[in-house]
C-alpha positions as CSV (number, residue, x, y, z in Angstrom):
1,X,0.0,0.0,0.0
2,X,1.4,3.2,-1.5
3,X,-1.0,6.4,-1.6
4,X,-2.8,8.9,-0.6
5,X,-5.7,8.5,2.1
6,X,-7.8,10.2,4.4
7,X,-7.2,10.7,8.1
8,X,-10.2,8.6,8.8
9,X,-8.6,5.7,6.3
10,X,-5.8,6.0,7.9
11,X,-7.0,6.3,11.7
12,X,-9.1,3.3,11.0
13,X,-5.9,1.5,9.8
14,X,-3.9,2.1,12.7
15,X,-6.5,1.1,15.2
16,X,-6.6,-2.6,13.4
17,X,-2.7,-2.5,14.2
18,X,-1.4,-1.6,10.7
19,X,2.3,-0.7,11.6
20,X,3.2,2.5,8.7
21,X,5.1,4.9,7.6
22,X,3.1,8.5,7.2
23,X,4.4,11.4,5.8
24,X,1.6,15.0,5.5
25,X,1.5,18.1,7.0
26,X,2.0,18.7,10.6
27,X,-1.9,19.2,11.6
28,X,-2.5,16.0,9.6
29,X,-0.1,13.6,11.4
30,X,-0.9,15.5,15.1
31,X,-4.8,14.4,14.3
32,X,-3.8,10.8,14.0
33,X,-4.6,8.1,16.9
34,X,-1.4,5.9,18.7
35,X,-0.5,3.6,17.1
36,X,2.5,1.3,15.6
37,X,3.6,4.4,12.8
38,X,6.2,6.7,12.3
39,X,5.6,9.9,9.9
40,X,7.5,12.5,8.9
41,X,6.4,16.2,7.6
42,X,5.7,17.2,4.1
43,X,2.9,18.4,1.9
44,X,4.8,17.0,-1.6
45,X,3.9,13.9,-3.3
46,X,4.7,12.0,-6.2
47,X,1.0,10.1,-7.2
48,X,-0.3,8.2,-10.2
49,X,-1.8,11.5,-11.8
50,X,1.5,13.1,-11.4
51,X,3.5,15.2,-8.8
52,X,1.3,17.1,-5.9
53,X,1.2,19.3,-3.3
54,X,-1.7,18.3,-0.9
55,X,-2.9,20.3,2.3
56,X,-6.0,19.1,2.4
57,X,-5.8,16.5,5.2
58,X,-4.5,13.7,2.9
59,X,-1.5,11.5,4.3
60,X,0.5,9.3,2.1
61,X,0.7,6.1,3.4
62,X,2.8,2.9,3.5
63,X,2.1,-0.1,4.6
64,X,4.9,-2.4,6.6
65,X,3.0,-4.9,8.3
66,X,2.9,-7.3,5.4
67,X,6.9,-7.1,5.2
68,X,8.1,-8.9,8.3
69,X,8.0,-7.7,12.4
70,X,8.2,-4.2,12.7
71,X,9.4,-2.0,16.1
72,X,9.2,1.9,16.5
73,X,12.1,3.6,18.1
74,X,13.3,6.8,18.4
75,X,16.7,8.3,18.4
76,X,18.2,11.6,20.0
77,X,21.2,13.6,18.1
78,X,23.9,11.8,20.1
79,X,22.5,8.3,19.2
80,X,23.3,8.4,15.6
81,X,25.0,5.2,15.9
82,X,22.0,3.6,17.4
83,X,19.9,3.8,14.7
84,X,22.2,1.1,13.0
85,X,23.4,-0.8,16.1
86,X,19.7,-1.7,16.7
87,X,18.7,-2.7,13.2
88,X,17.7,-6.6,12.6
89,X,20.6,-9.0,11.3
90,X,18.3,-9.1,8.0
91,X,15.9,-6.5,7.2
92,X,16.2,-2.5,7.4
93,X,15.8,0.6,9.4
94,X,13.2,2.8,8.2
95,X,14.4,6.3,9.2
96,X,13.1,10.0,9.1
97,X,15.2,12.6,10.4
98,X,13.5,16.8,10.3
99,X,15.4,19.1,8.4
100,X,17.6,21.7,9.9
101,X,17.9,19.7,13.0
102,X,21.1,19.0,14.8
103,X,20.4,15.5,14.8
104,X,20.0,15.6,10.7
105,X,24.1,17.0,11.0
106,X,24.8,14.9,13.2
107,X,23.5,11.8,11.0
108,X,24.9,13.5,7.7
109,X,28.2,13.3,10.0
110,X,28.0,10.5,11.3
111,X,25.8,7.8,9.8
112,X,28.7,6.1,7.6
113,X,30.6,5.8,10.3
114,X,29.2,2.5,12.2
115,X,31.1,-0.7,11.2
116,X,28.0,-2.3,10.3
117,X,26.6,0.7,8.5
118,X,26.6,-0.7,5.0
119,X,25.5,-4.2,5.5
120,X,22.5,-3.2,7.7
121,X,20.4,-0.7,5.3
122,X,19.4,2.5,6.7
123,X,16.7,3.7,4.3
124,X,14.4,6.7,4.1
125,X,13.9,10.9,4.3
126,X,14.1,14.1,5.8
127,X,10.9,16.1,6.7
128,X,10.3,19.1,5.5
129,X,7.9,22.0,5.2
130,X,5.5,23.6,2.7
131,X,7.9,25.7,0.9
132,X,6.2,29.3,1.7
133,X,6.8,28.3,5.4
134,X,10.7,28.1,5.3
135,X,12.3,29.6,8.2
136,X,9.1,30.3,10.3
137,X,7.8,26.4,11.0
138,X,10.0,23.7,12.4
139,X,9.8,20.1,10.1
140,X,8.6,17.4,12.2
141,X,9.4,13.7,12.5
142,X,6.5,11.9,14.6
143,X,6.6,8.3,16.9
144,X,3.3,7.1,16.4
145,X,3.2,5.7,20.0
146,X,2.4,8.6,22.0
147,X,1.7,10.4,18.9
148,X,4.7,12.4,19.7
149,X,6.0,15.2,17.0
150,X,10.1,16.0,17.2
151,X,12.2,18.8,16.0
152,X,15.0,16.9,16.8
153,X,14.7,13.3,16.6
154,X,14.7,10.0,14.1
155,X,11.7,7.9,14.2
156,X,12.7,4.1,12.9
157,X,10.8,1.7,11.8
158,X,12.9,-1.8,12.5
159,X,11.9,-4.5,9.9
160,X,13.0,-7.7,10.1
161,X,12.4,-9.4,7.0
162,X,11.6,-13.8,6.9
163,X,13.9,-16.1,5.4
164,X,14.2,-15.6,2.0
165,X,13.5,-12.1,1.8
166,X,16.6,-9.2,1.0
167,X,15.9,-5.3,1.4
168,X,17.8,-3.0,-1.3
169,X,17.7,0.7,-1.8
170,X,18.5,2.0,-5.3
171,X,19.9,6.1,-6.1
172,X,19.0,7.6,-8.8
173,X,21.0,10.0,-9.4
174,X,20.7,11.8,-12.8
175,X,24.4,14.0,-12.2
176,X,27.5,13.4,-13.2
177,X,30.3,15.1,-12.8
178,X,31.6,17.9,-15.1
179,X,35.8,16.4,-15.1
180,X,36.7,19.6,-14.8
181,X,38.1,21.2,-11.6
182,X,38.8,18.4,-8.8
183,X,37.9,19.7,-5.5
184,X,39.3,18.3,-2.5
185,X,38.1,19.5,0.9
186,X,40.2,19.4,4.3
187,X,37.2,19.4,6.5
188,X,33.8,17.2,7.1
189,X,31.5,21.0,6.1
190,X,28.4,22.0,5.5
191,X,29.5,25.3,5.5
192,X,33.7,24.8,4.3
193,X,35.7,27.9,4.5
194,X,38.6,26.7,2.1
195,X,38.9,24.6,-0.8
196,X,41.9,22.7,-2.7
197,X,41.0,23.4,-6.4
198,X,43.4,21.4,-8.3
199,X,45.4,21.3,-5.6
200,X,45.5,24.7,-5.2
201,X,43.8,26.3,-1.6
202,X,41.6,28.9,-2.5
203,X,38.7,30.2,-0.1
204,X,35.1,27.8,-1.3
205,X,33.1,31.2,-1.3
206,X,35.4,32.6,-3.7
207,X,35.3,29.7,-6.1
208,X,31.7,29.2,-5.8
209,X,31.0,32.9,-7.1
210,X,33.8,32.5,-9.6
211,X,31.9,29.5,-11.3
212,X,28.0,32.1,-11.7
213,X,24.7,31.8,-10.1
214,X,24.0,28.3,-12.2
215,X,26.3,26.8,-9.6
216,X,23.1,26.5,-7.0
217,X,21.1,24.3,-9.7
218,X,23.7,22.1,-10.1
219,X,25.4,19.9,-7.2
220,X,28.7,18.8,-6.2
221,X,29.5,15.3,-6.5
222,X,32.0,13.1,-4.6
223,X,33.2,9.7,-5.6
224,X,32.3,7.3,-2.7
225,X,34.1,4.2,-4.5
226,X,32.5,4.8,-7.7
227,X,29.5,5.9,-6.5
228,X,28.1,9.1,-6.9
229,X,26.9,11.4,-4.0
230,X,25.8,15.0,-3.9
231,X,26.4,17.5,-2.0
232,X,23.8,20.7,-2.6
233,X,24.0,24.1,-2.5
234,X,21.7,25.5,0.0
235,X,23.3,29.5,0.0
236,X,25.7,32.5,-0.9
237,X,25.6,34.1,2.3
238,X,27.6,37.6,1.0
239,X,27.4,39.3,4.5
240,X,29.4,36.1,6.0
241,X,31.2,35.5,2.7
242,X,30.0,31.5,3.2
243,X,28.6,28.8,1.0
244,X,26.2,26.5,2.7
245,X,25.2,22.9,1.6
246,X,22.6,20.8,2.2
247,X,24.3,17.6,3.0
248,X,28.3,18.2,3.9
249,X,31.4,17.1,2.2
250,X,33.9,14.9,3.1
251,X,37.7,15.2,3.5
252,X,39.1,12.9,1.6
253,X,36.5,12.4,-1.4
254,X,37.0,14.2,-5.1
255,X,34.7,16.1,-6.1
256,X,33.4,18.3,-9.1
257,X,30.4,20.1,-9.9
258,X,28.1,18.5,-11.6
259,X,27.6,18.9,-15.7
260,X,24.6,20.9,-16.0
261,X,20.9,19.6,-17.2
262,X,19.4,21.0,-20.1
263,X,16.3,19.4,-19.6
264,X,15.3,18.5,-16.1
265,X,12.3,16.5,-16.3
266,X,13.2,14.6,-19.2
267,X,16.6,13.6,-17.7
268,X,14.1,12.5,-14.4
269,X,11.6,10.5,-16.8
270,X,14.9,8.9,-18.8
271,X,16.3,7.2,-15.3
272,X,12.8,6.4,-13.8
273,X,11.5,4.6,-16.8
274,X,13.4,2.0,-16.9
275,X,13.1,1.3,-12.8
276,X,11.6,-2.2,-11.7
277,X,8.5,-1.4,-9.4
278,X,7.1,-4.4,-8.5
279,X,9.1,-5.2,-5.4
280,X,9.4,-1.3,-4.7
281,X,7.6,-0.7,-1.3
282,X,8.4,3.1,-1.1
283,X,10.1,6.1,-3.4
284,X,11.3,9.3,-2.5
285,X,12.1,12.1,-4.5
286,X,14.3,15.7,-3.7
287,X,12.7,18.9,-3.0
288,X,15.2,20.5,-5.3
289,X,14.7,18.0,-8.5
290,X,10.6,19.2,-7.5
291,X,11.9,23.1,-7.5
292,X,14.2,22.9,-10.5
293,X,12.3,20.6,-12.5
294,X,9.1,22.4,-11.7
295,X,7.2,19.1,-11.2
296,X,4.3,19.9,-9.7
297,X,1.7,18.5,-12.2
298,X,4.6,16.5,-13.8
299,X,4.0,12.5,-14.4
300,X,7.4,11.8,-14.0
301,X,7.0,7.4,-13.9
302,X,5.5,5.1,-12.2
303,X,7.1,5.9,-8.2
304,X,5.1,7.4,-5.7
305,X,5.8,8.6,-2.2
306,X,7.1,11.6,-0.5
307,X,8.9,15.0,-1.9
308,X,11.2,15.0,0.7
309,X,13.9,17.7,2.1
310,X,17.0,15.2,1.7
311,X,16.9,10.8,1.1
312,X,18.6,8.7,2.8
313,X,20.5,5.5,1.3
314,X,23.1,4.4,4.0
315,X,24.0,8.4,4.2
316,X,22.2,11.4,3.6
317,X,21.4,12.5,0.0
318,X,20.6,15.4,-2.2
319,X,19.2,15.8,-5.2
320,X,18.6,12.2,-5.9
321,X,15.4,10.0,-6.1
322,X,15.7,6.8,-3.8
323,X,13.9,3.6,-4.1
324,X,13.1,1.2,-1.7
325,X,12.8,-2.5,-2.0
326,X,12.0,-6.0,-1.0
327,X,13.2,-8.7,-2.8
């Protein structure tokens, strides 16, 4: 179960002991009943009739009680390496974190860092707000036990999948890198004050500026053993001559910025069309590929979940669609 229903579809489902995974506005998941969920704040989705923004008391909805045993938890900034330490031997760890949290730095930070981090998957989002609300209202991650809303806390869903059953999360990613400059960074940043462009130090505000304003559509991108990761722009701050990222970079990891996109949507439909959904049990998609791809309205393929404010696949993302599965 994938889609959009009302709170009373959804209350109704929680009260037979469903155990899911919400995601709708704020109001919307704080007028739901306690139960065995976990939801996370948005009001963007991707649907069968296309890309939406709902806030109409609709909540997307996922299913996970037909998967395997499911268990809530919720995690503080400081237990980052909890969230993998408790996941099962053989299943996955379900995880939204708000945006502009210290736990979501703390996770970007931190999250690779448990020995077991990339044979236990850690999949899902970050919350998020309607976009006309930036700045003003706090994203919101909820444990649907109390119901209790956080500012500053993961909810998990622990499955533990049968015998015979393997969880996978697949990045899209439709950037590559430009090969020109390589940029190597001395610090783990979301905010770095220097970087080594071609091996040359030069302050990362001054770069940034030097390369135009089409910089901010178009990501950087590391090379994590041959896969490609993103790092967003986020802002120019002028007064505080600082560039600030969505997700931060890594000392240690080449990077370039990204070779631009011509045509956003199409590149979008070119990598989703050929996606496998039939053992896909939840998508995500990036706020930014909804805001530079102006989406809204867009049938972009056949996924449908969230428009979320990061992904996560092992680490934090940006600017990538993630997809879920059971195999």
């Amino acid at each position: 179960m994938n889609q959009l229903m009302s709170v009373a579809e959804v209350s109704a489902l929680i009260r037979q002991g469903r155990c899911l995974s919400l995601a709708a506005p704020e109001a919307v998941l704080s007028s739901l009943p306690a139960g065995s969920w976990i939801g996370g704040t948005t009001p963007y989705f991707m649907t069968p009739d296309g890309v939406c923004t709902r806030g109409d008391g609709q909540v997307f909805v996922t299913d996970l009680s037909a998967l395997g045993d499911v268990r809530i938890a919720s995690f503080a900034d400081h237990q980052v390496q909890d969230i993998v330490e408790n996941a099962p031997a053989n299943g996955f760890a379900l995880t939204v974190v708000p945006a502009g949290s210290t736990m979501l730095q703390r996770f970007a930070a931190e999250s690779t860092l448990h020995p077991d981090a990339f044979m236990k998957p850690t999949m899902g989002w970050i919350a998020g707000v309607h976009l006309q609300d930036l700045g003003r209202v706090q994203p919101k991650t909820f444990d649907g036990r109390g119901p209790t809303a956080y500012a500053n806390k993961a909810v998990v869903a622990y499955v533990s999948l049968p015998p015979g059953k393997l969880a996978s999360v697949e990045i899209v990613n439709i950037f590559e890198p430009d090969g020109a400059d390589l940029l190597h960074f001395d610090e783990t940043s979301f905010s770095p004050s220097h970087c080594r462009v071609n091996g040359e130090r030069v302050a990362f505000y001054d770069y940034v500026l030097s390369k135009g304003a089409d910089i901010m559509r178009s990501p950087l991108v590391g090379d994590f053993a041959g896969a490609h990761i993103n790092a967003s722009f986020q802002m120019i701050d002028t007064e505080a001559r600082a560039v600030r990222l969505y997700a931060p970079v890594f000392e240690g990891v080449d990077y370039h910025v990204a070779r631009p996109i011509p045509d956003y949507v199409q590149a979008l439909r070119a990598r989703l069309k050929g996606l496998d959904m039939h053992n896909a049990f939840l998508g995500c998609n990036c706020i930014l590929n909804y805001l530079y791809g102006e989406l809204e309205g867009q049938q972009i393929g056949g996924l449908v979940g969230p428009i979320t404010f990061g992904e996560i696949g092992y680490q934090l993302l940006n600017q990538t669609v993630v997809v879920m599965r059971v195999h």
